[in-house]
C-alpha positions in Angstrom: 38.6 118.1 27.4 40.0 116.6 31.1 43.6 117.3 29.8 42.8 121.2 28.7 40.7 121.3 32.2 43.6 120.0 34.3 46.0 122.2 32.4 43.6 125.7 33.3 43.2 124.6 36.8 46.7 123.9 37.3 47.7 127.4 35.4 45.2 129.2 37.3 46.1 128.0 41.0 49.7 128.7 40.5 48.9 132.3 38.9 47.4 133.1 42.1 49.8 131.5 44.7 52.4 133.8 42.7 50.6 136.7 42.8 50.2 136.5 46.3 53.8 136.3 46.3 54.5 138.5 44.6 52.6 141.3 46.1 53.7 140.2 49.3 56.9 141.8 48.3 55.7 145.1 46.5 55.5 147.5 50.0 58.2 149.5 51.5 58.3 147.9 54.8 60.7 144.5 54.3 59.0 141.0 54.6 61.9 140.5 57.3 59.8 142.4 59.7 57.6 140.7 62.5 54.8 143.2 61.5 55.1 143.2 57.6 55.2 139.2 57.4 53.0 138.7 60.5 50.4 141.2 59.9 51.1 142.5 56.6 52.6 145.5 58.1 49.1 146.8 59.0 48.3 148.1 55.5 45.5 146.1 54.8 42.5 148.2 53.3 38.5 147.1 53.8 38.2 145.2 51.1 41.5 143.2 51.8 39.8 142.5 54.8 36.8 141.9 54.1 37.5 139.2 51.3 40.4 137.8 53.4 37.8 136.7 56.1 35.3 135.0 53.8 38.0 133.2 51.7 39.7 132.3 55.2 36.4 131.2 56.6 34.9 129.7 53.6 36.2 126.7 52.3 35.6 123.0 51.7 35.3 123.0 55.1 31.5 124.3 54.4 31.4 123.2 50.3 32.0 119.5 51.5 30.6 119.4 55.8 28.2 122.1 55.6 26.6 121.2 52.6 26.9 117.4 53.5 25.1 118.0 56.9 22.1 120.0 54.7 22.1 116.9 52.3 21.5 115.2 55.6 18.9 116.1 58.0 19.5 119.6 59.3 18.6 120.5 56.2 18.7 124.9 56.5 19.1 125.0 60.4 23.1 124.4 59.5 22.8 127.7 57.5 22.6 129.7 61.3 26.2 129.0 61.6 26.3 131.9 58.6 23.9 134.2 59.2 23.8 134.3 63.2 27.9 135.0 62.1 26.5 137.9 60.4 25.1 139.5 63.6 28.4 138.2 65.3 30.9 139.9 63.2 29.0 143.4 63.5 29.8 142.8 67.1 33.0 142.0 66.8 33.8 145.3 64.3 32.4 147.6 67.3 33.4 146.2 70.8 36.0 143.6 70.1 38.5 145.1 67.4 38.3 148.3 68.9 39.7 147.0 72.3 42.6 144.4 69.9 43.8 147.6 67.7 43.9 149.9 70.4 46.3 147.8 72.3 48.4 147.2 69.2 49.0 143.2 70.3 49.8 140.7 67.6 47.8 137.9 68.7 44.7 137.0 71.1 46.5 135.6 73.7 49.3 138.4 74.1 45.8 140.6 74.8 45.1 138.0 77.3 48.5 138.4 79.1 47.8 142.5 79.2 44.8 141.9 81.3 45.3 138.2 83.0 48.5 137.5 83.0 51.5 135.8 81.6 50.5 132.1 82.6 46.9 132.8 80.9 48.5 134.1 77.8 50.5 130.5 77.3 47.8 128.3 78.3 45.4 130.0 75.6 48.1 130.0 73.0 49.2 126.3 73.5 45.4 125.2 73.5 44.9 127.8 70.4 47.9 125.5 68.6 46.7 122.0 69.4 42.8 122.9 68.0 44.0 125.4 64.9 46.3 122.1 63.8 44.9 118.8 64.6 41.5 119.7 64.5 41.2 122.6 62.3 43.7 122.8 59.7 43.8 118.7 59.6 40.3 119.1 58.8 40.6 122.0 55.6 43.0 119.5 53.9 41.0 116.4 54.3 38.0 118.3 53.0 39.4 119.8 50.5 41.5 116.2 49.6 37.6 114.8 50.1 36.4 117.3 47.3 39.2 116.9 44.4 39.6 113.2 45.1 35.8 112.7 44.4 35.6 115.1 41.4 38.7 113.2 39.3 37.8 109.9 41.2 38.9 108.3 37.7 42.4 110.3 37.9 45.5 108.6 38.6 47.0 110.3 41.9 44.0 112.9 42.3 41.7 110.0 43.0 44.1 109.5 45.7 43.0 110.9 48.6 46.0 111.0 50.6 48.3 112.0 47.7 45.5 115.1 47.4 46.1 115.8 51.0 49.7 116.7 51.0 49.5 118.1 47.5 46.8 120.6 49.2 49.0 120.9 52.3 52.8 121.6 50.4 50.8 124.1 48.0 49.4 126.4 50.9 52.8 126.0 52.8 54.9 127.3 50.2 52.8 130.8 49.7 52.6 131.2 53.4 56.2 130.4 54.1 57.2 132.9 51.8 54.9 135.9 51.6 53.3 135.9 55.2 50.0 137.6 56.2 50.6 139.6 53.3 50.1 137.0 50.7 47.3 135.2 52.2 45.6 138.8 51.8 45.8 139.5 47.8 45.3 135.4 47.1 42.4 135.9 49.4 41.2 138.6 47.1 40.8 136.2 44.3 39.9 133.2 46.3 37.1 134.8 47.9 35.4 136.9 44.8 35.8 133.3 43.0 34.4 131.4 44.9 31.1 133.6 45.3 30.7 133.2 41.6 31.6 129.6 41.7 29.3 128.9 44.3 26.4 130.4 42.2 27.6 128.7 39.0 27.2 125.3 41.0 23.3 126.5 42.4 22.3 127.9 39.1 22.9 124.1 37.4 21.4 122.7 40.3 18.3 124.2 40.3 18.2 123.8 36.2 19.0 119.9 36.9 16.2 120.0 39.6 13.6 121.4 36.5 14.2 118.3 34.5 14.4 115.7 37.0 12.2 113.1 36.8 9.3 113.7 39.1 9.0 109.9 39.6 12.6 109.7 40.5 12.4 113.0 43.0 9.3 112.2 44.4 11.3 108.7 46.4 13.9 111.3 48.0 11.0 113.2 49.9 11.2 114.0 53.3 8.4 111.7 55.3 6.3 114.4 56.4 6.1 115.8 53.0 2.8 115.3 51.3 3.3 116.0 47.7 2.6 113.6 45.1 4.2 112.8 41.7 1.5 115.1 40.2 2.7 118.1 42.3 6.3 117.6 40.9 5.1 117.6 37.2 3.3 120.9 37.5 5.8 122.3 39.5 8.8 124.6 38.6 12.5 124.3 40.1 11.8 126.3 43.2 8.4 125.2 43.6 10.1 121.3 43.5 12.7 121.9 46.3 10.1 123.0 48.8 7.1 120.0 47.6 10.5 117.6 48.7 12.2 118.8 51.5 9.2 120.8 53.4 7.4 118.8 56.0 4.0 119.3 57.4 5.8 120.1 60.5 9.2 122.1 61.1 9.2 120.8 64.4 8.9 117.4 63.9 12.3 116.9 62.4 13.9 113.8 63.9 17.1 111.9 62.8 15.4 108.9 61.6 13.6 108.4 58.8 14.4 108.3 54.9 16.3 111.7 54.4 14.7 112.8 57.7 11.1 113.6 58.8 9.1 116.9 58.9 11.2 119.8 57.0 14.6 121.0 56.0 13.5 124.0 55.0 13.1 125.1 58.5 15.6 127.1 61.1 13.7 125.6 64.4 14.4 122.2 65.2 13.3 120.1 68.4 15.5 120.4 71.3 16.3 116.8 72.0 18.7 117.1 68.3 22.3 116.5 69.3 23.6 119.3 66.7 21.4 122.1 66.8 18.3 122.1 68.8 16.0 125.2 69.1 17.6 125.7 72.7 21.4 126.3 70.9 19.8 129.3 69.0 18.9 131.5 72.3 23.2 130.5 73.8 24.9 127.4 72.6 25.3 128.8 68.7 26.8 132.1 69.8 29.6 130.5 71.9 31.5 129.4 68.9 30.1 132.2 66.6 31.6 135.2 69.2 34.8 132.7 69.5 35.4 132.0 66.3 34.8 135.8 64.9 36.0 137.7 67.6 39.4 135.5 69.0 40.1 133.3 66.9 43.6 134.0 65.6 43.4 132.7 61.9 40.3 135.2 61.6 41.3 137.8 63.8 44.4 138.3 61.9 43.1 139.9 59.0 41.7 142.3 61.2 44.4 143.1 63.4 46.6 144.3 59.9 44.0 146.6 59.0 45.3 150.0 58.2 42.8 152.4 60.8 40.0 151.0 63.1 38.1 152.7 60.7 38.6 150.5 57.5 38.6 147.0 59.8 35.6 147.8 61.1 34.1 148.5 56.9 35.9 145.0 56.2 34.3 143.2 58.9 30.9 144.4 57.6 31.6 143.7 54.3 32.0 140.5 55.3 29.0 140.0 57.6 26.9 141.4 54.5 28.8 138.0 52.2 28.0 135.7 55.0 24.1 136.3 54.6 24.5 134.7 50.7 26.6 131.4 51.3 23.8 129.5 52.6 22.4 130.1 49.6 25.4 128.5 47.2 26.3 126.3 50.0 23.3 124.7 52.1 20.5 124.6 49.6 22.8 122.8 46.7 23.2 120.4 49.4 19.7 119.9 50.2 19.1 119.1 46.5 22.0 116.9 45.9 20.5 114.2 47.9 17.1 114.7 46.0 19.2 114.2 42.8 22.1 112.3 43.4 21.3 109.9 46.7 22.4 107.0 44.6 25.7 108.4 43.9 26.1 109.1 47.5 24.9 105.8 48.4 27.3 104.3 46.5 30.3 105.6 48.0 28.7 105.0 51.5 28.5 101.2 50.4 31.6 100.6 49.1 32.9 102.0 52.5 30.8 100.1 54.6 31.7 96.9 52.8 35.6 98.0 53.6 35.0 98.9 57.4 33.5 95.4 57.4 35.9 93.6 56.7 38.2 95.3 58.7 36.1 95.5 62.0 37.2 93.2 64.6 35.2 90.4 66.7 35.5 92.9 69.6 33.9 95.8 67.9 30.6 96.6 68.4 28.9 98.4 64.9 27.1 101.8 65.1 24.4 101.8 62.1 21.9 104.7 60.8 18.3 103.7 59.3 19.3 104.5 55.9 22.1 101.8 56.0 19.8 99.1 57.1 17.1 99.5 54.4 20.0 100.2 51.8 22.5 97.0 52.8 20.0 94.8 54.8 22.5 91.7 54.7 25.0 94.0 55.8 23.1 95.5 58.7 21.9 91.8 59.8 25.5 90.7 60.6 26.1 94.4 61.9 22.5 93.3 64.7 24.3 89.5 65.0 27.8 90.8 66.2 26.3 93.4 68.6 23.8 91.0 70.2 26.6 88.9 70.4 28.9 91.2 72.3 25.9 92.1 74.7 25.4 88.7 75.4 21.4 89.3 74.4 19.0 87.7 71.9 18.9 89.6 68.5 15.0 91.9 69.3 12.4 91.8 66.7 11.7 95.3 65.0 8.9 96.6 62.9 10.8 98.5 60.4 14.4 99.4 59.3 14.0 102.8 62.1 13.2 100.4 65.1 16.2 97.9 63.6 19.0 100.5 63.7 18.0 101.8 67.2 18.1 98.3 68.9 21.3 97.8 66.9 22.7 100.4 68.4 21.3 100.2 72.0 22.9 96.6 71.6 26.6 98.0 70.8 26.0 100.9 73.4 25.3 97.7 76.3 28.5 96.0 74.5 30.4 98.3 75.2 29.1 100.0 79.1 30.0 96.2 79.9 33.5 96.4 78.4 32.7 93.1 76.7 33.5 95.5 73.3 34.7 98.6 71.9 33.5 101.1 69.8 33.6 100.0 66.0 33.1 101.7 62.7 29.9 103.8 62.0 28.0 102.3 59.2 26.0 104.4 57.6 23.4 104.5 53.8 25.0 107.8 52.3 27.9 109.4 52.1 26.8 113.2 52.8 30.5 114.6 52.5 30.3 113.7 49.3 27.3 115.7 48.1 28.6 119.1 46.6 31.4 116.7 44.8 28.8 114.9 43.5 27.2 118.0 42.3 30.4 119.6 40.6 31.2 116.1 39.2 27.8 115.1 37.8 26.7 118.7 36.6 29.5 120.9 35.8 32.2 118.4 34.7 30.8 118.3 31.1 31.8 122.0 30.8 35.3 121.9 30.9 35.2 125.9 30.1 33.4 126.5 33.6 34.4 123.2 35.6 38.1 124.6 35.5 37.0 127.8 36.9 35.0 126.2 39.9 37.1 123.4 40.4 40.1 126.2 41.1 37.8 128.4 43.5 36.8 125.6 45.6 40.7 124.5 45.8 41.5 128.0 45.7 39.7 128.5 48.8 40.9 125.1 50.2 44.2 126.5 50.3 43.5 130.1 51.3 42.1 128.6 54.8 45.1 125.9 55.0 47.3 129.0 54.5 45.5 131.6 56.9 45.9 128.9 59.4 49.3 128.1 59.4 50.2 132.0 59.2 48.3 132.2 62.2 49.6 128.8 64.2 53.3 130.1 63.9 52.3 133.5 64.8 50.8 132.5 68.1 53.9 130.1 68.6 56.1 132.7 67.7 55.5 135.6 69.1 53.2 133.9 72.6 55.8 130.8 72.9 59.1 131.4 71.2 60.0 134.9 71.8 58.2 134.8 75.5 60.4 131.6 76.2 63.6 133.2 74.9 63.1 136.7 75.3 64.2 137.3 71.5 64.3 140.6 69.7 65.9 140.2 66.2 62.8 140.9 63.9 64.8 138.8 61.5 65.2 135.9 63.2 61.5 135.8 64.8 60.5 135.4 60.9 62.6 133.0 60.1 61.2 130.7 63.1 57.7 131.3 62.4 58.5 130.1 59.0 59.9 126.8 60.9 56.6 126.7 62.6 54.8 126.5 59.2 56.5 123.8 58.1 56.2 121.7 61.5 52.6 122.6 61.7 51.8 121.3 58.1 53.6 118.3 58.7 51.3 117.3 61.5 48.9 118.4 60.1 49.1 116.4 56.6 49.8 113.3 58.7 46.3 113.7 61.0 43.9 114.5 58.1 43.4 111.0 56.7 42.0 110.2 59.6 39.1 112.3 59.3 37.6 109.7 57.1 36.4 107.9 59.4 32.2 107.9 59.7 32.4 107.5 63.0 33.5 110.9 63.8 29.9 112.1 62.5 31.1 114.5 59.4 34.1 117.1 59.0 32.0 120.3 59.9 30.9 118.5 63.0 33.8 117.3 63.9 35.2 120.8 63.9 32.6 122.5 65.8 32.8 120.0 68.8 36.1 120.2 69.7 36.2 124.0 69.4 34.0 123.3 72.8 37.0 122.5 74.5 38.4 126.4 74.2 35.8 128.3 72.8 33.3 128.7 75.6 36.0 129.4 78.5 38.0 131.6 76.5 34.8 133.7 76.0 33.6 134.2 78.7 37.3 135.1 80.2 37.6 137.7 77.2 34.1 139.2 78.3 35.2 139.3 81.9 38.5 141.1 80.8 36.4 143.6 78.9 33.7 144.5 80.9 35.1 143.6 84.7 38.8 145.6 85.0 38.7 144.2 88.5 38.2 140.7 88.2 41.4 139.0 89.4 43.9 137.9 87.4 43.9 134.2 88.1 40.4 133.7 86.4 42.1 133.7 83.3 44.0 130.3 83.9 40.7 128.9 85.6 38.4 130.2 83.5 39.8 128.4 80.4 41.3 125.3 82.3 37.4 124.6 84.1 35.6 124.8 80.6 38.2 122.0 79.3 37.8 119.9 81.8 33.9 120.2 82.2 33.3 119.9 78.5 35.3 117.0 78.4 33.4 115.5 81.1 29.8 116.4 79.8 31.0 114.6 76.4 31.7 110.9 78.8 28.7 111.6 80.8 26.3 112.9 78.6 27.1 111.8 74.8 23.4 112.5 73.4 23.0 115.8 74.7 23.8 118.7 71.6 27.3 119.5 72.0 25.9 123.4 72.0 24.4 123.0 75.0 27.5 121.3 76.5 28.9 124.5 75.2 26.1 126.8 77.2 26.4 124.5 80.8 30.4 125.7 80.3 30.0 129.3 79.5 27.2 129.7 82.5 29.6 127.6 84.6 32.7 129.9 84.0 31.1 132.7 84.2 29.5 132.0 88.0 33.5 131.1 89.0 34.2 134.6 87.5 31.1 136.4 89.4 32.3 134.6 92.9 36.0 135.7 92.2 34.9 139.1 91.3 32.9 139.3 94.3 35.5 137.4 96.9 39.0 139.2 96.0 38.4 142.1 93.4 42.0 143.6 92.6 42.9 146.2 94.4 43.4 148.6 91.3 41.5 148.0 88.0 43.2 147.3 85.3 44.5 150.0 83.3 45.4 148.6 79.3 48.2 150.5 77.4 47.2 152.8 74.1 49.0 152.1 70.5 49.1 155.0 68.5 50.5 152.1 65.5 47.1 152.7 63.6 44.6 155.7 63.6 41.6 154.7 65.7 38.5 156.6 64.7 35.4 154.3 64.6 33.5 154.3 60.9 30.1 156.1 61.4 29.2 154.3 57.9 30.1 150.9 58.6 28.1 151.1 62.1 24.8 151.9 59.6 25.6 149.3 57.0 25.9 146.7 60.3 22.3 147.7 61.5 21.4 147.0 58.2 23.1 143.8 57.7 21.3 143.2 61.4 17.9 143.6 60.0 18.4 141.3 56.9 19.6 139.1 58.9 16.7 139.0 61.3 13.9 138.9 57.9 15.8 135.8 56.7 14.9 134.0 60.0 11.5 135.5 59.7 11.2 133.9 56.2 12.7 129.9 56.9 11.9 129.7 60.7 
């Protein structure tokens, strides 16, 4: 049954990838074009679009680090990401795109040059470059590595994480290299419509598992402030079970430590001290990234910017807003309930890492532990307190409880290392939460080889859709922002054939970096992603917003605006390394935008800024979609209502 599973996932991923392909080819306008392989010669209709920006956005990057954070102990708050993206990308369709497709540009930053400046244009493209591949794209190939590696975990070379890696990475390369913008679209098509259904396959087995768990087993995986009992569990049906495990007493009162938490994950709010998304990040902080990320940043933008007619991105886009309001429900709550059914499974990876990081650590290294490691691995954790208060030069404290014991643990390796006496060492930690929808797939769905070939290729489908949308949109901006503005090159032909060189150089680094992301330290993939976005995303906001709504702001805010956020992030993160990276994101948007205010106000250009007019594409707004967007607005604002 593995062999004929392999065999149809195999058959089916390269039957997309070649239909891509090969549609990539069936148009009048030649691939050779910058327009036809760039933006797939802006014929991309509303439903291109729209599933071209979930399967871009959705990946393993939210199957394996959104659902691991859930499994973890944000719990539902992680599903705002997705549905304040909703709101976002009606935004985007009616006062961003309108502004991109009216000036015809190819990328984000050659807008940027139209209104700031050729020096602006470069310094967002090369920061675009270094994020989209070191951070981003790295990132999509070690989840998506993370996800196949732990489903065949028994399988020669695909238990091989690294060997999954550049598999993942030569697979999306190949497709993009060859059909462009083009073929991302139509593989997208499948990709995304897949992996809805393969996301629902995954929720509907977990919820069925969840009915026939063991309420003695279930009842040891509630959250602390929950009250219910084993008797609650027996009389209670699959629905009923998730909420008597994973709602506390008090939505509030949900703090990192604790077993699986305490207080609620079913909840939206959470205190404001949380250093991923406190209550504060939902008023500012979790827009920054949200408005970047939907409204300029290039992978996603793309699609948009090859629609057909204003009028048909603008349907896409809310198309899409419409799909984001589901995937916290295929995503975030099968992650929640993988740790209620499989938390030894994820222990068990956890351990065997921890043992491995151990071994390796050195006698300078100063260990950072979580609560759940030292109840788990209390031998472990007791060496882990030994070499710490050895490094701080202090006695080892005496703690009530295994909360108490990781804190002073850690307050010791924190003193270690202030005094230079250390440096920082591996995280340690009692579950693996990346692991949790692999666990899932592996543990529920594996036994039915006719559906676990299906999933298995929509969640790799989708790995490789993002990897692909990426790279398309790396060597576009260092194509058309770096190469031809550097050379001054003209030859449609040739421009192609150097993005193409691009994609290969890009998935090279790429491939290399992405083993790395392994590491525990770095606090999971989806977090890792979202807090170096930080670096770009608030300044190049707030410039965009200046360049929209200010036509007399002077020119040189574009190169301050983004350089200042860089630099101040950068030193919130050394100063301040317990404050919620969303609110460092806030301090640099407000911070920006006063420079902007006091520029505006001390040497206004003379002459506002007048933007040139494409007529490439017909730009009548969609009177429909704008409806359909309230709408999406309102459901979007009951489903806050319903888990705040």
């Amino acid at each position: 049954m593995q062999t004929l599973e392999i065999t149809l996932f195999i058959v089916a991923v390269v039957g997309v990838i070649a239909l891509g392909i090969w549609k990539s080819k069936d148009r009048e306008e030649k691939e050779t074009t910058t327009s036809g392989y760039f933006l797939a010669g802006r014929g991309l209709t509303w439903w291109l679009v729209g599933f071209s920006l979930i399967a871009a956005n959705i990946s393993t990057e939210q199957f394996v680090g959104m659902s691991g954070s859930s499994a973890n102990w944000l719990g539902m708050a992680i599903a705002s990401y997705e549905w304040l993206a909703a709101v976002t990308l009606v935004v985007v369709g009616f006062v961003f795109l309108p502004r991109f497709l009216r000036t015809g540009v190819y990328t984000i930053p050659e807008f940027l040059e139209l209104r700031f400046g050729v020096t602006a244009r470069l310094v967002m493209a090369i920061s675009m470059i270094a994020v989209l591949v070191v951070v981003t794209t790295a990132a999509v190939i070690f989840s998506g590595a993370k996800f196949v590696s732990n489903y065949y975990n028994d399988v020669a070379i695909l238990s091989n994480l690294t060997a999954v890696g550049w598999m993942i990475a030569v697979l999306a390369a190949v497709y993009v290299f060859v059909g462009g913008l083009k073929a991302c679209a139509w593989t997208d098509l499948i990709w995304g419509t897949s992996l809805i259904i393969g996301g629902g396959i995954v929720m509907w087995f977990t919820f069925g598992a969840l009915a026939d768990a063991p309420a003695e087993e279930l009842i040891k995986t509630k959250v602390e402030n929950s009250t219910a009992t084993v008797a609650d569990l027996e009389n209670a049906n699959a629905f009923e079970r998730l909420y008597l495990l994973n709602d506390g007493k008090d939505g509030e009162a949900v703090a990192k430590s604790g077993i699986n938490g305490s207080g609620g994950k079913m909840h939206m709010v959470r205190p404001n001290d949380d250093t991923d998304i406190p209550w504060s990040a939902l008023m500012l902080g979790l827009w920054i990234p949200n408005f970047y990320y939907w409204g300029l940043n290039q992978y996603i933008v793309q699609r948009t910017l090859g629609s057909k007619s204003l009028a048909e991105g603008q349907k896409g886009i809310v198309f899409a807003a419409f799909l984001k309001l589901i995937i916290p429900f295929i995503v975030v709550i099968p992650g929640i309930l993988a740790f209620n059914l499989f938390s030894d499974d994820l222990h068990t990876t956890a351990a065997a890492n921890n043992i491995e990081a151990i071994q390796g650590v050195g006698a300078k290294e100063a260990y950072t532990i979580d609560a759940h490691f030292v109840q788990l691995q209390p031998e472990l954790a007791q060496k882990a307190m030994t070499q710490n208060a050895q490094l701080a030069g202090a006695e080892i404290p005496a703690t009530a409880d295994h909360h108490e014991f990781a804190a002073a643990a850690n307050e010791l390796g924190k003193a270690a290392i202030a005094s230079g006496s250390a440096s920082s060492g591996p995280k340690l930690v009692g579950y693996d939460y990346d692991s949790a929808f692999p666990v899932l797939v592996r543990n529920l769905i594996k036994e039915h080889w006719y559906l676990s070939w299906f999933v298995l290729a929509a969640l790799f489908g989708a790995v490789i859709s993002s990897l692909a949308s990426m790279l398309n949109s790396a060597s576009t901006i260092a194509t058309m922002d770096l190469y031809q503005k550097a050379t001054g090159e003209k030859d449609p032909e040739k421009l192609v054939k150097v993005g193409k060189g691009f994609v290969v150089l890009f998935v090279l680094i790429a491939a290399i970096v992405a083993p790395n992301f392994e590491n525990p330290k770095l606090g999971g993939v989806f977090n890792i992603i979202q807090k170096f976005q930080g670096f770009i995303s608030p300044g190049i906001l707030c410039v965009f917003l200046f360049g929209f709504l200010s036509q007399r702001t002077p020119r040189n805010f574009g190169v301050i605006g983004i350089v200042t956020n860089a630099v101040l992030y950068g030193i919130l993160i050394f100063a301040f390394p317990d404050m919620a990276f969303l609110n460092q994101m806030s301090i640099c948007l407000i911070t920006v935008a006063v420079i902007g205010v006091v520029l505006r106000i001390a040497k206004p250009l003379a002459e506002p800024v007048i933007l040139p007019v494409s007529d490439a594409i017909p730009l009548e707004p969609s009177q429909g979609a704008k409806k359909c967007g309230i709408a999406v607005i309102c459901m979007t604002l009951i489903l806050y209502v319903i888990f705040w």
